[in-house]
C-alpha positions in Angstrom: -1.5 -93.6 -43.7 2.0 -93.8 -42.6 4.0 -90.9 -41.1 5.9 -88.6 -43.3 9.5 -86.7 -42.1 8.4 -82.9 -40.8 9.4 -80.8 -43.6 7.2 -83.1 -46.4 4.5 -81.7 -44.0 2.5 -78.3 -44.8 3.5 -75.4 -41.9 -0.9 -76.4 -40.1 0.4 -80.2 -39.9 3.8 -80.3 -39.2 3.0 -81.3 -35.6 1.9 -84.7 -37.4 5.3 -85.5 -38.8 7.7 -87.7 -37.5 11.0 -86.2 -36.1 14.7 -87.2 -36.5 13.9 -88.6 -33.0 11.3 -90.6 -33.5 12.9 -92.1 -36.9 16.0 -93.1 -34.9 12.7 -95.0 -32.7 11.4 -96.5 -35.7 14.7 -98.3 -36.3 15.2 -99.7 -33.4 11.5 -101.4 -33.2 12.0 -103.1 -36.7 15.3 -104.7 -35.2 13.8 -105.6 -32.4 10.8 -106.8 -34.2 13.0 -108.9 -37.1 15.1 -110.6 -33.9 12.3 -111.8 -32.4 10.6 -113.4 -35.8 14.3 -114.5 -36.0 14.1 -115.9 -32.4 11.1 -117.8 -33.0 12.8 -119.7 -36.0 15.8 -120.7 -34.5 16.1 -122.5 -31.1 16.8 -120.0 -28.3 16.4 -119.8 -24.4 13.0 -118.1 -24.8 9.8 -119.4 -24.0 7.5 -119.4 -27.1 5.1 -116.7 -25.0 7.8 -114.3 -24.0 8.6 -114.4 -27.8 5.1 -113.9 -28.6 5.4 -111.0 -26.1 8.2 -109.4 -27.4 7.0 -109.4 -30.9 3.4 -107.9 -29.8 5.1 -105.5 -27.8 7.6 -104.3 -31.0 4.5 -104.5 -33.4 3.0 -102.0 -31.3 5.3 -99.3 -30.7 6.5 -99.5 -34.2 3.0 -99.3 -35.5 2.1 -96.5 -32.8 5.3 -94.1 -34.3 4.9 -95.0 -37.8 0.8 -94.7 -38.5 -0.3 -91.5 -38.7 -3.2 -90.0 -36.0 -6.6 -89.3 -37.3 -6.8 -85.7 -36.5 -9.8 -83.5 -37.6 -8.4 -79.6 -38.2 -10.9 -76.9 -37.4 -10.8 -74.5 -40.6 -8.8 -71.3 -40.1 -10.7 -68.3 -38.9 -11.0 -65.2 -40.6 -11.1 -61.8 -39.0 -10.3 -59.3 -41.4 -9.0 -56.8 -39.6 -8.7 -53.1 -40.1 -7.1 -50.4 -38.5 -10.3 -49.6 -36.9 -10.2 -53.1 -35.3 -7.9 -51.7 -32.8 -8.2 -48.8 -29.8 -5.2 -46.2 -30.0 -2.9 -47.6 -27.0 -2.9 -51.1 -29.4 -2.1 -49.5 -32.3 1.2 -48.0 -30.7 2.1 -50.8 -28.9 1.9 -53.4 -31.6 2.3 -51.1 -34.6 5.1 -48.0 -33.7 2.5 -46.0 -34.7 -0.7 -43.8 -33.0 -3.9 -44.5 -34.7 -4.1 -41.4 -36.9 -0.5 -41.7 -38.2 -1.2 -45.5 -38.8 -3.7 -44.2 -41.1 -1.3 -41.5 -42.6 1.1 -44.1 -43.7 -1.5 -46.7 -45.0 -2.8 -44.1 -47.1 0.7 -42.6 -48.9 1.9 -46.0 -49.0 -0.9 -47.0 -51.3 -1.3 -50.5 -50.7 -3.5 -52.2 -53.4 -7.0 -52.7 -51.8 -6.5 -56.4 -52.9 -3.5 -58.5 -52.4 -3.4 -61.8 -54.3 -0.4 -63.9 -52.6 1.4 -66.7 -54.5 -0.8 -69.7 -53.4 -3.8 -67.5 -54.8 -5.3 -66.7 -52.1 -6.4 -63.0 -51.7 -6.2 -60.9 -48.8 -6.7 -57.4 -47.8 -4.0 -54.9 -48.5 -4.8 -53.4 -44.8 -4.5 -56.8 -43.2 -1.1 -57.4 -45.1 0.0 -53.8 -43.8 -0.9 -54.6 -40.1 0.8 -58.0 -40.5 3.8 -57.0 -41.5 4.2 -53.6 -39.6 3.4 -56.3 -36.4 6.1 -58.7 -38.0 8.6 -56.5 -37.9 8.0 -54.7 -34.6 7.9 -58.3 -32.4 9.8 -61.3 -32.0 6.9 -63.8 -31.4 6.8 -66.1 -33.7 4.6 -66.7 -36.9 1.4 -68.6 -35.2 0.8 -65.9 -32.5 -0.7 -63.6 -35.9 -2.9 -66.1 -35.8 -4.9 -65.4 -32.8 -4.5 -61.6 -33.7 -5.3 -61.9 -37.5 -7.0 -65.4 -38.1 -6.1 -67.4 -41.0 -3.2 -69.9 -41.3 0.5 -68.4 -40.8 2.0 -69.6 -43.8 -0.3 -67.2 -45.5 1.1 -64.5 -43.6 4.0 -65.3 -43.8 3.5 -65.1 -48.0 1.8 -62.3 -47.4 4.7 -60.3 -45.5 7.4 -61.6 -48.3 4.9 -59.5 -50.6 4.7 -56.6 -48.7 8.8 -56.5 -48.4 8.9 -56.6 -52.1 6.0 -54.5 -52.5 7.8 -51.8 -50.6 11.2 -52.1 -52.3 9.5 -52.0 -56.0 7.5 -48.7 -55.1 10.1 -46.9 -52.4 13.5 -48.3 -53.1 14.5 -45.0 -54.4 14.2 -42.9 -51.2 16.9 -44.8 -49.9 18.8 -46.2 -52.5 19.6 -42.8 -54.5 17.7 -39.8 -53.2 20.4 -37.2 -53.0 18.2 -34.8 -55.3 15.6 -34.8 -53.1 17.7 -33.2 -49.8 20.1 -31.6 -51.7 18.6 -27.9 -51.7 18.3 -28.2 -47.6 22.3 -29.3 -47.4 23.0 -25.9 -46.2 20.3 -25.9 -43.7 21.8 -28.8 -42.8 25.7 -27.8 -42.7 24.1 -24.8 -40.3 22.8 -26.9 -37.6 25.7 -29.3 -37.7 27.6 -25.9 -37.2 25.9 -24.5 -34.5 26.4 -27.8 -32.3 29.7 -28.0 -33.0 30.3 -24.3 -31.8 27.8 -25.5 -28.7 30.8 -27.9 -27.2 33.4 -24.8 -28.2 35.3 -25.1 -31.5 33.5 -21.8 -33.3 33.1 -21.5 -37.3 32.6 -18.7 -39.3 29.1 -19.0 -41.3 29.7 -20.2 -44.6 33.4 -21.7 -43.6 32.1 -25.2 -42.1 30.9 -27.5 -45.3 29.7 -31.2 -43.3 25.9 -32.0 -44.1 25.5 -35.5 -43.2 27.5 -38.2 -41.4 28.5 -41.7 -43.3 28.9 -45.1 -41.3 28.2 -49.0 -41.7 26.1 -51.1 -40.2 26.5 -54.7 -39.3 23.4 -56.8 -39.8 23.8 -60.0 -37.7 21.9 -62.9 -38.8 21.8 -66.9 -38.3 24.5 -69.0 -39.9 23.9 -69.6 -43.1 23.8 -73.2 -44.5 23.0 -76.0 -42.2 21.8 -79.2 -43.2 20.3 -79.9 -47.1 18.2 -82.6 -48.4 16.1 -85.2 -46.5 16.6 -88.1 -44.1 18.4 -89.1 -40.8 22.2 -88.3 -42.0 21.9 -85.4 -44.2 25.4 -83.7 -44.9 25.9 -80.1 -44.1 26.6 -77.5 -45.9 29.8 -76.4 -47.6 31.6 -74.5 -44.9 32.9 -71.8 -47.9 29.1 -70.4 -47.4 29.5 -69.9 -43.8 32.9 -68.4 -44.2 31.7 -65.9 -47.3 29.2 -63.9 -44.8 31.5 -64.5 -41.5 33.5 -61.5 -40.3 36.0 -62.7 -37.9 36.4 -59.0 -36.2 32.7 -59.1 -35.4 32.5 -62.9 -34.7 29.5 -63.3 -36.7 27.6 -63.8 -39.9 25.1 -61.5 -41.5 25.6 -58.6 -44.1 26.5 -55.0 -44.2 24.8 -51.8 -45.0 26.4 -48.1 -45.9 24.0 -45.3 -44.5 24.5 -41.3 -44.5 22.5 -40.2 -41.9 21.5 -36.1 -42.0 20.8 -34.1 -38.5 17.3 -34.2 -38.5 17.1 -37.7 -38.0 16.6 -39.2 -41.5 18.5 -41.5 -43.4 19.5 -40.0 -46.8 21.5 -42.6 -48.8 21.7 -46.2 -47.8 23.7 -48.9 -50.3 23.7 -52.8 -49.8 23.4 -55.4 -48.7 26.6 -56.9 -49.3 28.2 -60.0 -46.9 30.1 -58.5 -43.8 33.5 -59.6 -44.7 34.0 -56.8 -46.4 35.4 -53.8 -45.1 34.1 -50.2 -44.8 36.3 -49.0 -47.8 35.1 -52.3 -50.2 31.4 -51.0 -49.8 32.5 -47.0 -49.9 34.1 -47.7 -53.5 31.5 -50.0 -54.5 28.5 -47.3 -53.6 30.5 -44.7 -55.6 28.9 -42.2 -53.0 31.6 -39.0 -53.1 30.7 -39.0 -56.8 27.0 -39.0 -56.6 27.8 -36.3 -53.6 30.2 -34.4 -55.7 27.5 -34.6 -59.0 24.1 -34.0 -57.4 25.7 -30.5 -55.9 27.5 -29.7 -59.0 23.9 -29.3 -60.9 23.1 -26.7 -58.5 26.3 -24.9 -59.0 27.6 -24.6 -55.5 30.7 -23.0 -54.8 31.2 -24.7 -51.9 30.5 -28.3 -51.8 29.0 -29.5 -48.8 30.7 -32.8 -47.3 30.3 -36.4 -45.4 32.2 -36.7 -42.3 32.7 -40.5 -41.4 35.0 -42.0 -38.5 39.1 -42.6 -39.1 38.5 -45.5 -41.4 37.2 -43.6 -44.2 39.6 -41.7 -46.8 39.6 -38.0 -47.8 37.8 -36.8 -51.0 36.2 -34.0 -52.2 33.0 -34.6 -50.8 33.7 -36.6 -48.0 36.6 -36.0 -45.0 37.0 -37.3 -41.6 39.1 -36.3 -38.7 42.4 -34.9 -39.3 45.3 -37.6 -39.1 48.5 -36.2 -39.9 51.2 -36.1 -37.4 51.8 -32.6 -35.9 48.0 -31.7 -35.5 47.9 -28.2 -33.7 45.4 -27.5 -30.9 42.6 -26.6 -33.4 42.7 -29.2 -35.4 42.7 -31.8 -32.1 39.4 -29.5 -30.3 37.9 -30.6 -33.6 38.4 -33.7 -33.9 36.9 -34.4 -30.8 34.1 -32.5 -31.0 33.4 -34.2 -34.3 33.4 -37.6 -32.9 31.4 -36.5 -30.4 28.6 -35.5 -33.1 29.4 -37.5 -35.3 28.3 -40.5 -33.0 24.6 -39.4 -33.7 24.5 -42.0 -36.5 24.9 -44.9 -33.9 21.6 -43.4 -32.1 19.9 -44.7 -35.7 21.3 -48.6 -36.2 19.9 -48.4 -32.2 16.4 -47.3 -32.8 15.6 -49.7 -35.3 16.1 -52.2 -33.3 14.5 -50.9 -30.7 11.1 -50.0 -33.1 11.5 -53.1 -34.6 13.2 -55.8 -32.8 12.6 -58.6 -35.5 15.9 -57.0 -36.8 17.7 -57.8 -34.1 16.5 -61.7 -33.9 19.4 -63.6 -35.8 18.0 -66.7 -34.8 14.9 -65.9 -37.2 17.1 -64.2 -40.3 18.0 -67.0 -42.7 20.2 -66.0 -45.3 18.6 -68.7 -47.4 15.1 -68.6 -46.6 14.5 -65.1 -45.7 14.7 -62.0 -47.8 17.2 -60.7 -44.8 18.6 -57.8 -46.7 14.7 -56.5 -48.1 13.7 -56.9 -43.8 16.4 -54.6 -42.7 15.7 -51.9 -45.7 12.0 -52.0 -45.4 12.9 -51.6 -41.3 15.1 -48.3 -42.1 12.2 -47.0 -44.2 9.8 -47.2 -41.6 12.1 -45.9 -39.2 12.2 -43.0 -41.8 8.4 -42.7 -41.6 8.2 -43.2 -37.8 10.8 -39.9 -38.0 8.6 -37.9 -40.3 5.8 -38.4 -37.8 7.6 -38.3 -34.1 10.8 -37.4 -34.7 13.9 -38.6 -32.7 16.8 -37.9 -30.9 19.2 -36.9 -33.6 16.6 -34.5 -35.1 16.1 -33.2 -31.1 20.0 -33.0 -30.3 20.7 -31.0 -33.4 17.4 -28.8 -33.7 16.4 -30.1 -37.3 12.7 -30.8 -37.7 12.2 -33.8 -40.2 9.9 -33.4 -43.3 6.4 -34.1 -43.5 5.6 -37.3 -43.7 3.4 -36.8 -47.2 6.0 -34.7 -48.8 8.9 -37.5 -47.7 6.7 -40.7 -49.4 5.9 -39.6 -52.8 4.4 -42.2 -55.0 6.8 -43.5 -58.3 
């Protein structure tokens, strides 16, 4: 059987198909193999057995790159795995969670017992939890699940596409539009925000200081998008508009852009996205319509003071959202706070750099394909957990501004 191109291959035999490499080998054997039938027709300098040698020789290595090896595959093992399959330093080391918190999570998440993945094949819902909490907290690459999971890796890698979509389906709404759900503890919140802020000396009367939660965007770096399409040795490239549509020449990369309000104890209350990171702070703020949703989730309550956002000098001034004051002739109070606030206010940096430390497969650009991956689904499934891994452990916002988290049962509720 002759030797396909790599990709024609499935992901267990691609090491069978012939590379670019080898094709440009290929080639150059049949020319040399048609001179030398040509040699042996016409008179030439050659010898009849040093043309007889050449075209043995040419037969061979052209034979040798183009026939395919008989190969017998062992079949797949299958280890089905369980959270009991592994002692309590494993579980926190490959899975950001402790044993009994592992089994918290699995339990509110409620995975279906059965997974059934687009190829038909079923699984367990506990393996595709494992596998995809392990995907998202390494950077090793598909086939080293194998020797920790068994099976092939093209089934788990259909398996963790479920699971991101499994997750978004069933949670999306604790991110995406959950300001009813922390909006009774805003002034909880505004309180802790105000007694750190009269820690590094610019005092507030109780009552008089109305930031809740802190707004900024994050840049999600991933691989170029595009890159080569269809099949053989000279295959065009992309159109360069697609690479320039998710480039953001500030940042010098490509990837998308999330919107997240962070509140003081750690937990991320409204995030809004993806969209491609060449646009601007302001494009995604208008977009998300978030002072609205702030101003309406607080007006059903009847507050008389609205509680606010505070965001860096890029972001406007509205009724539910400020930032520092930047109109000329600022008197000494209104400077002290302004850089006390950035000093605070810098807390939502401390959670774009905890998940990627939790979960460095969001950091790997080289892995995030725009058009093969479900990039934005892996960072927002990454934030929940990060969410979850807060409920549970807590982290240094929550620590620096004295706000326990929720429970981790009353955070997750099933919709």
């Amino acid at each position: 059987m002759n030797r396909r191109p790599t990709v024609e291959y499935s992901y267990r035999k691609r090491f069978l198909g012939i590379s670019i490499r080898e094709q440009q080998k290929l080639k150059k054997w049949k020319i040399i193999l048609l001179a030398s039938h040509l040699l042996s027709i016409e008179n030439s300098d050659f010898t009849v057995d040093e043309i007889n040698n050449l075209k043995v020789l040419s037969a061979y290595a052209y034979l040798r790159l183009r026939k395919e090896p008989v190969y017998n595959m062992a079949p797949c093992a299958r280890m089905n795995r369980t959270i009991e399959s592994f002692d309590e330093e494993e579980c926190y080391r490959l899975f950001r969670f402790r044993k009994p918190d592992l089994k918290r999570l699995y339990n509110v998440l409620h995975v279906p017992e059965h997974v059934v993945l687009s190829n038909r094949t079923t699984v367990t819902g506990e393996e595709v939890f494992l596998v995809s909490l392990r995907r998202l907290s390494s950077t090793c690459p598909m086939q080293d699940l194998c020797f920790l999971f068994g099976r092939d890796y093209s089934q788990w890698s259909r398996a963790f596409k479920w699971f991101l979509h499994f997750i978004f389906d069933n949670y999306a709404d604790l991110l995406l539009d959950n300001m009813s759900y922390w909006e009774p503890k805003f002034q909880d919140y505004s309180e802790c925000v105000r007694k750190k802020v009269e820690e590094l000396g610019v005092p507030f009367a109780e009552g008089d200081f109305s930031v809740c939660a802190f707004i900024d965007d994050h840049c999600f770096e991933t691989c170029r998008p595009g890159g080569p399409t269809g099949s053989g040795i000279n295959r065009p490239r992309a159109d360069l508009l697609l690479q320039r549509a998710f480039y953001n020449g500030w940042k010098s990369h490509h990837g998308l852009k999330f919107q997240t309000v962070d509140l003081p104890n750690g937990m991320v209350m409204d995030m809004w996205g993806p969209r491609s990171l060449r646009h601007s702070d302001l494009n995604l703020l208008d977009w998300s319509d978030l002072p609205d949703r702030m101003r309406r989730v607080q007006g059903e309550a009847g507050r008389r003071r609205l509680k606010v956002i505070y965001g860096d000098s890029i972001f406007p001034w509205y009724q539910c959202l400020r930032s520092r004051h930047k109109w000329p002739n600022l008197t000494p109070r209104e400077i002290s706070e302004n850089a006390v606030m950035t000093k605070v206010r810098v807390s939502i940096e401390w959670h774009y750099g905890e998940v990627g430390r939790l979960f460095p497969f969001t950091n790997y650009k080289k892995n995030l394909k725009l058009r093969k991956q479900p990039c934005g689904l892996i960072y927002f499934v990454a934030s929940l957990f990060r969410n979850c891994h807060t409920c549970v452990y807590g982290n240094n916002t929550s620590k620096y501004f004295n706000c326990p988290p929720p429970q981790l049962e009353n955070y997750i509720r099933r919709v």
